[in-house]
MARMIKOL-722582 format. One line per field, with one value per residue (C-alpha): residue number from 1; residue in one letter; chain; y, z, x. Coordinates in steps of 0.05 Angstrom, whole numbers, plus 5000, padded with zeros to 4 digits. Layout:
// MARMIKOL-722582
i <- [NUM ...]
aa <- [A ...]
ch <- [A ...]
Y <- [Y ...]
Z <- [Z ...]
X <- [X ...]
This chain:
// MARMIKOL-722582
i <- [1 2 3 4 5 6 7 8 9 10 11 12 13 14 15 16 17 18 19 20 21 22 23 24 25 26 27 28 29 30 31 32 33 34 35 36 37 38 39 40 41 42 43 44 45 46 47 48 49 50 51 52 53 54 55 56 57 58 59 60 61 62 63 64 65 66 67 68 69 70 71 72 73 74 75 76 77 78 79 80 81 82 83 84 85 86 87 88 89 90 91 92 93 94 95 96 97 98 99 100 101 102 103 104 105 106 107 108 109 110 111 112 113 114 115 116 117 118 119 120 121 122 123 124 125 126 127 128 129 130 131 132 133 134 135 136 137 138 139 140 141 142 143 144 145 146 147 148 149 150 151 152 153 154 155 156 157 158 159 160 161 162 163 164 165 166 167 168 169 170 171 172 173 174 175 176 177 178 179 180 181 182 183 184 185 186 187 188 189 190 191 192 193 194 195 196 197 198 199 200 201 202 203 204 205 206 207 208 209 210 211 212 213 214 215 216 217 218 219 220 221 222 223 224 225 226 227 228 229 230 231 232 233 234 235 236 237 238 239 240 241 242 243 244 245 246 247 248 249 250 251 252 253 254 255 256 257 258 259 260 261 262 263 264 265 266 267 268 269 270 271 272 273 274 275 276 277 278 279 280 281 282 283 284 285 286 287 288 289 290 291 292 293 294 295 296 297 298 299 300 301 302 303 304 305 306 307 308 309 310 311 312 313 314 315 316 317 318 319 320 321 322 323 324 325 326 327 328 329 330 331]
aa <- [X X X X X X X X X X X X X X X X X X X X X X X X X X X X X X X X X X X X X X X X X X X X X X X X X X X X X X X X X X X X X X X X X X X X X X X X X X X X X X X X X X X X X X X X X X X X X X X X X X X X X X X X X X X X X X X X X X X X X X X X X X X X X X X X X X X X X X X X X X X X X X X X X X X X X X X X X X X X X X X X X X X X X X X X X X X X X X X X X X X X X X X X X X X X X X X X X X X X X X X X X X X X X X X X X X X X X X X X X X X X X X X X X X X X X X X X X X X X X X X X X X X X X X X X X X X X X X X X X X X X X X X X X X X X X X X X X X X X X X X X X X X X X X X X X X X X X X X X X X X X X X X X X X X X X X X X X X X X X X X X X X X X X X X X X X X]
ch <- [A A A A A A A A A A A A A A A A A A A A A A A A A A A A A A A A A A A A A A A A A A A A A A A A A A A A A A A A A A A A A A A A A A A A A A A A A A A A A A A A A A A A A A A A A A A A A A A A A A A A A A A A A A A A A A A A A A A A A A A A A A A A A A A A A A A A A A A A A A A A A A A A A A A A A A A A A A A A A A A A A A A A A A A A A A A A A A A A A A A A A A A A A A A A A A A A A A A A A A A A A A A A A A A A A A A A A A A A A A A A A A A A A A A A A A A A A A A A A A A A A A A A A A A A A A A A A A A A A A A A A A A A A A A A A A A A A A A A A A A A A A A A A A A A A A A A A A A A A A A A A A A A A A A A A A A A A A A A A A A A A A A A A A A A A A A]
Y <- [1895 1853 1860 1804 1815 1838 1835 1906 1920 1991 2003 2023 1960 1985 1965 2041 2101 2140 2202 2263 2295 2264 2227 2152 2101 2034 2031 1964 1955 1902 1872 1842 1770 1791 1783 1845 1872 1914 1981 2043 2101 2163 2231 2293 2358 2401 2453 2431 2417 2342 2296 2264 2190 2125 2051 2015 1945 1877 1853 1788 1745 1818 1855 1937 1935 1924 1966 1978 2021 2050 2074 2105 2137 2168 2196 2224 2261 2291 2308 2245 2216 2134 2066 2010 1942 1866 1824 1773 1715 1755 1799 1833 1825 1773 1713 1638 1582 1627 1635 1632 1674 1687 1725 1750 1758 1797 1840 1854 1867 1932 1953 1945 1997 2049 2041 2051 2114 2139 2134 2169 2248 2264 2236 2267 2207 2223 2231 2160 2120 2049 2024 1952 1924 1861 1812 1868 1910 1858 1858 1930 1928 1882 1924 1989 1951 1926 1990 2048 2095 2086 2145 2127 2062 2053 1975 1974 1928 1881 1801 1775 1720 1675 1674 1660 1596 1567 1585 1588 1634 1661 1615 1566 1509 1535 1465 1432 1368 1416 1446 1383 1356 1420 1409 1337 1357 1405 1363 1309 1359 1376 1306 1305 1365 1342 1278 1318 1369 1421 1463 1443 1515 1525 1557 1630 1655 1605 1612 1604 1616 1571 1590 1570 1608 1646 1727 1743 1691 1729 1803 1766 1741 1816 1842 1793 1749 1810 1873 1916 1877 1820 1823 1770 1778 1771 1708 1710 1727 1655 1603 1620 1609 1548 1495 1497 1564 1610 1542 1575 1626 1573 1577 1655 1703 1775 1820 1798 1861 1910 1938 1968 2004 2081 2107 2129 2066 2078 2006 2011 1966 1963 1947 1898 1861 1795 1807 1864 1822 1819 1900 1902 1851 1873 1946 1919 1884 1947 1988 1937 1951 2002 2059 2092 2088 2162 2150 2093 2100 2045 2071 2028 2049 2056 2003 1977 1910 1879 1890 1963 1984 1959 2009 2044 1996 2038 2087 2109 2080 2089 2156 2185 2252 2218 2177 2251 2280 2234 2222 2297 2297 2247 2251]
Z <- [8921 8957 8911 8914 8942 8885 8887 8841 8816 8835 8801 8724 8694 8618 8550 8542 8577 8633 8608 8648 8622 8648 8730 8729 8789 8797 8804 8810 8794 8793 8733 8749 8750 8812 8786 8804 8740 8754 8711 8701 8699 8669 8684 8641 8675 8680 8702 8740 8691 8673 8627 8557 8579 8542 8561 8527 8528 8486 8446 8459 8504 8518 8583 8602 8605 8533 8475 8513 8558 8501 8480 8542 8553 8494 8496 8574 8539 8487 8547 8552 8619 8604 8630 8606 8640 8641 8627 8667 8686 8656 8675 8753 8740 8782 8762 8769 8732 8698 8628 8613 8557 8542 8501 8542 8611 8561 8536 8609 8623 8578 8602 8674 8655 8623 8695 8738 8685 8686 8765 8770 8791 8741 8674 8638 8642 8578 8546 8539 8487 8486 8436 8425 8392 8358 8395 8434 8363 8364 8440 8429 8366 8408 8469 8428 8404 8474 8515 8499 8542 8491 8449 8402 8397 8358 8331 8319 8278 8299 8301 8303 8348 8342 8260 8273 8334 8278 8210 8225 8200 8134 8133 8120 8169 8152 8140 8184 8184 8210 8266 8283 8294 8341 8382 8391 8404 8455 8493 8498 8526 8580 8612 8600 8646 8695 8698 8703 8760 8715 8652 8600 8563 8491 8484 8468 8404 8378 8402 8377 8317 8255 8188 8148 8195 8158 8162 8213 8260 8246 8264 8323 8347 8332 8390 8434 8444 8436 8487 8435 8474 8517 8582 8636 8646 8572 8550 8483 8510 8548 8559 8525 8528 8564 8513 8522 8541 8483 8463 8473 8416 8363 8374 8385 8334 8373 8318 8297 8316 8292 8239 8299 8328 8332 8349 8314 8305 8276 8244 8225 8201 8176 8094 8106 8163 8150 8190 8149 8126 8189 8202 8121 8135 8210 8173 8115 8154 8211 8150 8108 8115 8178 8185 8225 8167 8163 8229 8211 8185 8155 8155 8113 8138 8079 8088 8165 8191 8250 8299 8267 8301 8366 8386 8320 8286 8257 8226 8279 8245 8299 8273 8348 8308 8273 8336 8378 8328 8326 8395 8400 8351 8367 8447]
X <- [6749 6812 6873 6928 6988 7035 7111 7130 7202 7211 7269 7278 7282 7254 7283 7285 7311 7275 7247 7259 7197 7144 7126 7127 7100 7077 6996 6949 6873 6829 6784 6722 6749 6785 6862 6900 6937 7003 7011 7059 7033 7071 7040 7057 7060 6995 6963 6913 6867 6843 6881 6862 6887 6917 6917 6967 6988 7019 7048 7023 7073 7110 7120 7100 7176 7180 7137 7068 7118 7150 7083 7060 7125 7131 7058 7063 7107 7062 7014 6969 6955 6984 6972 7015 6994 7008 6957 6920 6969 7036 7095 7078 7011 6971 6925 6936 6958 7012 7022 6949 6913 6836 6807 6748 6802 6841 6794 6775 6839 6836 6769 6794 6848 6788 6758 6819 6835 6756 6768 6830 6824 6878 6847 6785 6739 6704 6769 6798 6833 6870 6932 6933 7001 7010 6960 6942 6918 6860 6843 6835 6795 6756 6753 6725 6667 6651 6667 6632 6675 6733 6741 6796 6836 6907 6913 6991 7022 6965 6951 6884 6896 6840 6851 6922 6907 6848 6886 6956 7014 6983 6918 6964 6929 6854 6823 6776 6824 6881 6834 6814 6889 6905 6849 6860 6932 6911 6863 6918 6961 6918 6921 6991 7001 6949 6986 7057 7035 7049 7038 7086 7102 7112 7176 7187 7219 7272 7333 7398 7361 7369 7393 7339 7291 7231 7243 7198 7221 7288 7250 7218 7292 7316 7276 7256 7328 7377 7398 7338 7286 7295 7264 7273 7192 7176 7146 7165 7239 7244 7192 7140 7056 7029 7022 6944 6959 6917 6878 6806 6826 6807 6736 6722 6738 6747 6733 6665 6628 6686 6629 6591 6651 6624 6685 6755 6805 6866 6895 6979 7013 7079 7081 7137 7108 7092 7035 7012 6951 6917 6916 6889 6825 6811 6809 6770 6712 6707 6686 6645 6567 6597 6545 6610 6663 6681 6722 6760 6835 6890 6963 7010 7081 7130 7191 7171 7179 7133 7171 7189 7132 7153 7210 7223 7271 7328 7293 7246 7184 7130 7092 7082 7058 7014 6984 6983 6954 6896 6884 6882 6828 6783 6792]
């Protein structure tokens, strides 16, 4: 398979410090759409013996730079064999127009990074798990029901992001009338950017950010717009999504076959998030009339934001014990 031509930033360029414990490079792979996706890998140190491995990626409209790498960091660490990737169309990764997402590419996009892990001579190809944050929590959800190779999948402070492109924030735009304006909206937009040459985008997270702005929009600007988590790569740190950008999301609902996931999932969620609701139901309907039940966990984090759960917030809310200590189990 040709890969494209990449340009990789070899230098550290994280939102976090460079661990000293574990081996970190830049790696590519290839999903079966044919857009090369740009990972790094962090390698624990062994003896010899094959690794228990992680993909890890989102949140959505984030970098590998930002939490995914976090993640995969922190879990090298703990002896796990890691992956944390951009997306189709995002960060280093390749894919054209820009700015693009889809929920089938997407979901590729993970089970690309299950083969280029089952493939690699390092990782224990019957040993492999994925974490999913925000956006990303569904993708994966969505990825273990499709991929039978994934042993044990972490949705982290997750969105489902074809409820929240049909509904809106909260189910607050769940009408047909209100679908029907978006998708007029959207398809108006499209000539617009045919006409203009170009994709019109549709702005990251606010900034300077208003007074009156809802709390989360406040977490979001917390993380994404300060020195905690800006990125110059990040979406949600500058321009955004395409307008059109996520606009087939409205019409395919990614977590339809979560009942029929046989393997462990893990769904936390911060108890102050105001996306808390979307971890609750996507646990709720993976166990309802679910033959596979006994494996299925929801962890409601005392006291922790959304974006909590991206870095740790202040009070170091991401329970890595908890997450090694079920990925140990179940891989």
């Amino acid at each position: 398979m040709t890969k494209e031509a990449l340009t990789l930033t070899q230098e550290w360029d994280k939102t976090f410090p460079k661990s000293d414990k574990v081996t970190h490079s830049k790696v590519t792979f290839v999903n079966r759409y044919g857009i090369t996706l740009a990972a790094d890998m962090y390698v624990p140190e062994s003896n010899g013996e094959k690794l228990p491995a992680i993909a890890v990626c989102g949140p959505f409209g984030a970098v590998k730079e930002q939490c995914s790498g976090l993640y995969a960091q922190t879990m090298a660490e703990r002896g796990f064999l890691t992956l944390a990737f951009d997306p189709s169309f995002t960060g280093e990764s390749g894919g054209q127009p820009r700015y693009m997402a889809s929920p089938d590419i997407n979901t590729e996009d993970f089970m690309a990074a299950v083969d280029f892990l089952s493939l690699n001579g390092m990782a224990d190809p019957d040993k492999i798990g994925i974490i999913g944050i925000c956006g990303w929590g569904g993708m994966a959800i969505n990825t273990a029901a499709l991929d039978t190779r994934v042993k044990a999948t972490v949705a982290s402070t997750m969105y489902d992001m074809t409820r929240v492109n049909a509904n809106g924030y909260f189910d607050s735009e769940d009408s047909e009338e209100a679908r029907y304006q978006k998708r007029a909206a959207l398809c108006a937009q499209r000539l617009e950017d045919l006409k203009n040459g170009e994709y019109k985008l549709g702005g990251g997270v606010i900034d300077p950010l208003p007074e009156d702005a809802p709390f989360f929009v406040k977490d979001y600007h917390d993380y994404y717009k300060t020195g905690r988590g800006y990125h110059a790569r990040s979406l949600n740190s500058n321009g955004g999504w395409n307008v059109i950008g996520c606009q087939s999301f409205m019409n395919q609902p990614i977590l339809k076959y979560s009942n029929e996931i046989r393997s462990a999932v893990l769904v936390m969620h911060g108890d102050k998030a105001h996306s808390c609701y979307f971890g609750k139901d996507a646990y709720a309907n993976m166990v309802k009339d679910s033959r596979y039940a006994d494996n299925k966990e929801l962890l409601l984090i005392e006291g922790a934001t959304h974006t909590d759960l991206y870095d740790g917030g202040a009070n170091g809310a991401i329970p890595f014990d908890k997450l090694e200590d079920f990925f140990r189990k179940n891989l």
